[in-house]
C-alpha positions in Angstrom: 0.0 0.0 0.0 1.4 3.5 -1.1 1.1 4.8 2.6 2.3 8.4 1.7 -0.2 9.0 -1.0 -3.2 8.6 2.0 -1.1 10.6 4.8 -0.5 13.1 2.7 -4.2 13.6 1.6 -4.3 14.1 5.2 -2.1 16.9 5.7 0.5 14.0 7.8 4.4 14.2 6.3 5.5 10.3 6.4 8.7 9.0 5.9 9.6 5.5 5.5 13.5 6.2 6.8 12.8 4.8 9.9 13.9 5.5 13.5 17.7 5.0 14.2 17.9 6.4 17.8 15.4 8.7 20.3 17.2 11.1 21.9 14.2 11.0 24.6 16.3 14.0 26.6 16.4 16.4 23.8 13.1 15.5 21.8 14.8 14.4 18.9 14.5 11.6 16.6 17.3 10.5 14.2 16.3 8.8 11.4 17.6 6.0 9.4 18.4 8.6 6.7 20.5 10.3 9.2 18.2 13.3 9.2 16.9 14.3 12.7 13.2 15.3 13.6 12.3 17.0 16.9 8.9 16.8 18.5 6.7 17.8 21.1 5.0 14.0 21.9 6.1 11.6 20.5 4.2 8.5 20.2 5.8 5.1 19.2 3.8 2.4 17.5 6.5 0.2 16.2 5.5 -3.0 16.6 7.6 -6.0 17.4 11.0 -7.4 16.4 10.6 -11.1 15.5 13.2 -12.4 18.0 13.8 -16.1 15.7 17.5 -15.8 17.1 15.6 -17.3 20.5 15.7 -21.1 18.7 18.0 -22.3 17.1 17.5 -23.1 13.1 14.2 -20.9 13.2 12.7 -18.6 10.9 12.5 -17.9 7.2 16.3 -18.1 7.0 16.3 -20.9 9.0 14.6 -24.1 8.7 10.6 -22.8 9.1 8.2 -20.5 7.4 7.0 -17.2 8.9 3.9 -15.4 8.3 4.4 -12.0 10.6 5.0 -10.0 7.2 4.3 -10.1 3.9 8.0 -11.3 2.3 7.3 -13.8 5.3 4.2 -14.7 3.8 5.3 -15.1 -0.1 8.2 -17.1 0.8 5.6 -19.9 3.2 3.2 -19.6 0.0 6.4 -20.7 -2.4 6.9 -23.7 0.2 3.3 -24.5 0.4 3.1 -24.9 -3.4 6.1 -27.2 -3.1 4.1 -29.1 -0.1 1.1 -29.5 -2.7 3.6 -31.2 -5.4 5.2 -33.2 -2.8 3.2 -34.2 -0.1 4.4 -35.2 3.6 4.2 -33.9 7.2 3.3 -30.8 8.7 4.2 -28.8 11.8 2.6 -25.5 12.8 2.8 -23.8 16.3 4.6 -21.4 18.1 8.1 -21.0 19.7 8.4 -20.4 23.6 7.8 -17.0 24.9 5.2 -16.4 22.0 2.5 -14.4 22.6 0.4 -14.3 19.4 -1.2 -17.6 18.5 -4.4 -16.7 16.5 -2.6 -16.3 13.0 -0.7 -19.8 13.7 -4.7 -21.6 14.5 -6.1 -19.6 11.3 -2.8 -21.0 9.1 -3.1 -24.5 10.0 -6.9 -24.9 9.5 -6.9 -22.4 6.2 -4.0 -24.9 4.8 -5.8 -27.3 6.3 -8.8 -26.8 4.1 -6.9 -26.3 1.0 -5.2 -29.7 1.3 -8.9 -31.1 1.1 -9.7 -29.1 -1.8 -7.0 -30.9 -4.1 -7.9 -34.2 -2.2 -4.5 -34.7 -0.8 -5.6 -34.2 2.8 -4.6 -38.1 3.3 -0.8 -37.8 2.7 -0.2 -35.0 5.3 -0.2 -36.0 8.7 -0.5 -32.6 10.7 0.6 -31.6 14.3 0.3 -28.5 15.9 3.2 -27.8 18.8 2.7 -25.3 20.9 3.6 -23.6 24.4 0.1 -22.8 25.4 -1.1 -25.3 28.3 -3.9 -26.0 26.6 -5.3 -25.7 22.8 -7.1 -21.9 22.4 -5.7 -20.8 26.0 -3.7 -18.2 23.1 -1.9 -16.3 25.6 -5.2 -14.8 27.2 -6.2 -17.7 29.6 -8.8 -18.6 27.1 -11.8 -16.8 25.6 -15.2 -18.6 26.5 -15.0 -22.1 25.4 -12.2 -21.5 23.2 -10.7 -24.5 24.7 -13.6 -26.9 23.3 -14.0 -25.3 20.5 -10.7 -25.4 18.9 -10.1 -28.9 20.6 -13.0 -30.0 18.6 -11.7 -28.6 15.2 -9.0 -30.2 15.6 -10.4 -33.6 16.2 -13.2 -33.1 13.5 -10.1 -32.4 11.0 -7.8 -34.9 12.6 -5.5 -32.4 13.7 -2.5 -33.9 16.8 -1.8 -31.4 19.1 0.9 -30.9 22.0 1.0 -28.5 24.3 3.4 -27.1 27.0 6.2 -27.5 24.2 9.4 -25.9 24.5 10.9 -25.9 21.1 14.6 -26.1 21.4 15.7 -26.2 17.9 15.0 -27.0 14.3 17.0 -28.7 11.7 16.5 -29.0 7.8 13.2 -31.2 8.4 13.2 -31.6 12.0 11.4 -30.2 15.0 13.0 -30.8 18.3 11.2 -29.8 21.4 10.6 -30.8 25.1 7.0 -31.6 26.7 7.1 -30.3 29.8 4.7 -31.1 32.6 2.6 -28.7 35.0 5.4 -28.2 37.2 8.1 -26.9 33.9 9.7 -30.2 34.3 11.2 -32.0 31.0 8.8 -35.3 30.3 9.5 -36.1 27.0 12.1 -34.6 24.8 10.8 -35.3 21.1 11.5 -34.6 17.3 9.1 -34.6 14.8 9.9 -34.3 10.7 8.3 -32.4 8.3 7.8 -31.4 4.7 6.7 -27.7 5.8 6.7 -26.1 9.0 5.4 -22.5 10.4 5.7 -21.1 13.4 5.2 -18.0 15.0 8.5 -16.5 17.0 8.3 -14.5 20.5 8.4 -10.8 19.9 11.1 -8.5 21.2 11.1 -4.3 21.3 12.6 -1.9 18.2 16.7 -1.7 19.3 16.2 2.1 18.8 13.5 1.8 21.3 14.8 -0.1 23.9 18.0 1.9 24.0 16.1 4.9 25.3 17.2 4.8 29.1 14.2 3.7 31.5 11.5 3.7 28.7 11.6 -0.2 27.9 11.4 -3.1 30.1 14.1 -6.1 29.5 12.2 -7.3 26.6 12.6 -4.1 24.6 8.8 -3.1 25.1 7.4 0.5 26.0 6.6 0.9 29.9 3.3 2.7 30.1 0.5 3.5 32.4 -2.7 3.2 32.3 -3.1 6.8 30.1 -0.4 4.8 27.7 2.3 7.6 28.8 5.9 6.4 29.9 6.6 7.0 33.4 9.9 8.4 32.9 9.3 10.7 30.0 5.8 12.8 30.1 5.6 13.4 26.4 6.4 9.6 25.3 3.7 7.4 24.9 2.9 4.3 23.1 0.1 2.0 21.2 0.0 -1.6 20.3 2.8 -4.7 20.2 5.4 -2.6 21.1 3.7 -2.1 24.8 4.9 -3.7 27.9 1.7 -5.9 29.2 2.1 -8.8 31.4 1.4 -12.5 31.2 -2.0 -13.4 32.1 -1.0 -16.2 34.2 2.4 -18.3 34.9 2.6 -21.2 32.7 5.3 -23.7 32.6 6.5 -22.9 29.2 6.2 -18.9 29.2 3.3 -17.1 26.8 3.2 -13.8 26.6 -0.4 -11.6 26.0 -1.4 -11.1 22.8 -2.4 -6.9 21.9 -5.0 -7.4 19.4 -6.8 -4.9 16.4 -9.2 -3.4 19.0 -7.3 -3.2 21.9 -4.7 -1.1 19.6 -7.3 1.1 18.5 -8.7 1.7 22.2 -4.8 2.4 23.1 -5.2 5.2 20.1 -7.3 6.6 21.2 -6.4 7.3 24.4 -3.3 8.6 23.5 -4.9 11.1 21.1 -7.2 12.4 24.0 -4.4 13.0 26.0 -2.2 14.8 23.8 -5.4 17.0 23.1 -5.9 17.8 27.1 -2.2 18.3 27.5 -1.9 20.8 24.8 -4.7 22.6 26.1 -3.2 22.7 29.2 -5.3 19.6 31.1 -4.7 16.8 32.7 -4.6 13.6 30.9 -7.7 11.3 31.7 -8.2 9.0 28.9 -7.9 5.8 29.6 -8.3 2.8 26.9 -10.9 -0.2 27.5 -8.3 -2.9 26.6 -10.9 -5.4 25.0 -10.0 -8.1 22.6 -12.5 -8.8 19.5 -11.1 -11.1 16.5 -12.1 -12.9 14.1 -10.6 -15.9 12.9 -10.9 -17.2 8.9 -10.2 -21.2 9.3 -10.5 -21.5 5.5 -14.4 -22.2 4.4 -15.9 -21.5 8.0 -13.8 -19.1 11.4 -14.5 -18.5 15.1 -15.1 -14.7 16.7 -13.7 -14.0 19.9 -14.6 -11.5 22.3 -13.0 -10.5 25.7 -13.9 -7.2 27.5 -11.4 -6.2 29.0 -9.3 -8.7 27.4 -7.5 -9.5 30.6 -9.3 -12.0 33.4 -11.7 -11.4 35.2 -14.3 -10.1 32.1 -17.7 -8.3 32.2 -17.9 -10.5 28.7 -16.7 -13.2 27.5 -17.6 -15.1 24.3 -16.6 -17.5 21.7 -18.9 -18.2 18.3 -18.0 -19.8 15.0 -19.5 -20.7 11.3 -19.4 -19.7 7.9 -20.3 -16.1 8.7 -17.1 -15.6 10.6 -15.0 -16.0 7.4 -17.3 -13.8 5.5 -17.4 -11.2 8.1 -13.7 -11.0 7.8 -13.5 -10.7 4.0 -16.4 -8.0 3.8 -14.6 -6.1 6.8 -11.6 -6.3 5.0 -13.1 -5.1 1.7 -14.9 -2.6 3.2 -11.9 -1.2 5.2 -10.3 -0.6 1.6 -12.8 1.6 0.9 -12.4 3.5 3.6 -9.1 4.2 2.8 -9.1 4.6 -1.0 -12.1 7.3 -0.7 -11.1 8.6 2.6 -14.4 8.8 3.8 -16.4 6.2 6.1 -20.0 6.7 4.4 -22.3 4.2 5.0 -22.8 3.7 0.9 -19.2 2.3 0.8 -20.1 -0.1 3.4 -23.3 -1.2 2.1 -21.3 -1.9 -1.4 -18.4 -3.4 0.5 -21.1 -5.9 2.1 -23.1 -6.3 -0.9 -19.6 -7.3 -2.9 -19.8 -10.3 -0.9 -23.6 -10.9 -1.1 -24.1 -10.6 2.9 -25.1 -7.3 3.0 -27.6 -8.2 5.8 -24.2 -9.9 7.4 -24.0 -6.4 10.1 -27.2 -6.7 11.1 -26.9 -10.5 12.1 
């Protein structure tokens, strides 16, 4: 997407230099252009660095697929196509420390699907190897019956799982992990080959970020509170992946908590209500809602997921799934592009957004 062309419409200058170093002291940005850029606020939505130097052998340039970016995503869709000529194993999951599994439980049921669309399903034995302690815990303790209902996708598309896995390296066709028991003790140390593998890697902050003194916990992520300001610098605040949050619970291979779409948005939000009161001269009070709503394509059908607040205990707390799932998120997606192309959110682009996919009565359902 040419990002600058919609900015710009906007009246918002973009660069794509990046950030080299935050001089949080002086207000000053350097950027990886060597140019520098001083602000007032500064807010930092970065995202995460895809730590696959964590295990051994992992990651694109490694021995597994990746689909955290799009050159991620072309290169697993090269090895698919591959898979399809040459049938055999395949393991999808999630390296320790990991703390968003939803793409990982979309890839293996989409692919899923498509190997029983060419009628090939029978020649890929599939195992899914994770470090949740359960199937659909997804680093948020579960989301209503997540837990059943993914356990029973799996078994209606004969799916193996293993949990409370601690991946410890991969080599060219080979998984090799440890099952570890409720007290993090070593049960079974296990390998498992493969014709094409994917998983998803713990996430680590931007270098240039975590360099800032006393703005980053260990990990590299933003320290915030609850306005989504850093403690330590007043006019420093940050949104999304890139934000400190802690582990729901202890588990004995560590998750971490996922930050999902409307969690992000309700972090913007904030932020942008804040900046507003302090540039008026008022105290910050906006404080984001930190719910979780997704939607999950599993090929023909999906599951919806809704946590509010996101974190245990919840005032809601729901899981559904069908056809209408998968729809929902193409017609959401479609209509989101029309959003952005014509800058406007009329409900006429919606309504032919909808209608595009023939579920124009899908909102109202």
């Amino acid at each position: 997407m040419p990002i600058a062309k919609y900015l710009t419409k906007r009246g918002v200058a973009f660069s794509p230099a990046g950030v080299a170093a935050i001089d949080a002291a002086n207000n000053q940005l350097t950027l990886g252009d060597g140019s520098h850029r001083a602000y007032d606020y500064l807010v930092i939505c970065s995202g995460p660095r895809l730590a696959f130097e964590a295990v051994e052998g992992s990651g694109p340039e490694g021995f597994s697929q990746s689909i955290c970016t799009v050159d991620h995503a072309v290169k697993a869709h090269e090895d698919v196509k591959r898979l399809y000529s040459n049938p055999g194993p395949v393991v999808i999951g999630a390296l320790p420390g990991a703390s968003c599994f939803g793409p990982a439980y979309e890839y293996v049921l989409s692919l899923e699907y498509e190997l029983r669309k060419r009628k090939i399903r029978d020649q890929v034995p599939i195992t899914f190897v994770t470090p949740e302690p359960y199937i659909g815990h997804m680093g948020l303790g579960g989301v209503g019956d997540s837990k059943g209902l993914m356990e029973h996708k799996f078994r209606e598309h004969g799916i193996r799982w293993i949990c409370n896995a601690k991946i410890t390296k991969l080599t060219d066709g080979v998984v090799h992990f440890d099952e570890l028991d409720i007290k993090a003790e070593v049960v079974a140390s296990q390998q498992l080959e493969f014709a094409h593998s994917m998983f998803l890697p713990s996430f680590r902050g931007s270098e240039a970020i975590a360099a800032v003194p006393d703005l980053c916990n260990p990990k590299g992520f933003v320290i915030t509170d609850k306005y989504q300001r850093s403690p330590t610098y007043n006019n420093i605040f940050a949104a999304g992946v890139c934000v400190a949050l802690a582990p729901i619970e202890t588990t004995p291979v560590p998750v971490g908590a996922p930050k999902t779409g409307l969690m992000i948005e309700s972090m913007t939000t904030a932020i942008v209500h804040n900046i507003c009161a302090l540039v008026e001269g008022k105290q910050v009070d906006s404080v984001p809602t930190l719910s979780a709503l997704c939607l999950a394509d599993m090929g023909n059908t999906g599951a919806a997921f809704l946590a509010v607040p996101q974190n245990p205990p919840r005032n809601r707390n729901w899981t559904g799934s069908g056809k209408w799932v998968h729809l929902a998120k193409i017609a959401f997606e479609k209509y989101f592009m029309f959003k952005v192309k014509r800058g406007t959110s009329e409900p006429v682009y919606e309504r032919i957004a909808l209608k595009f996919m023939g579920v124009e009565r899908l909102k109202d359902k």
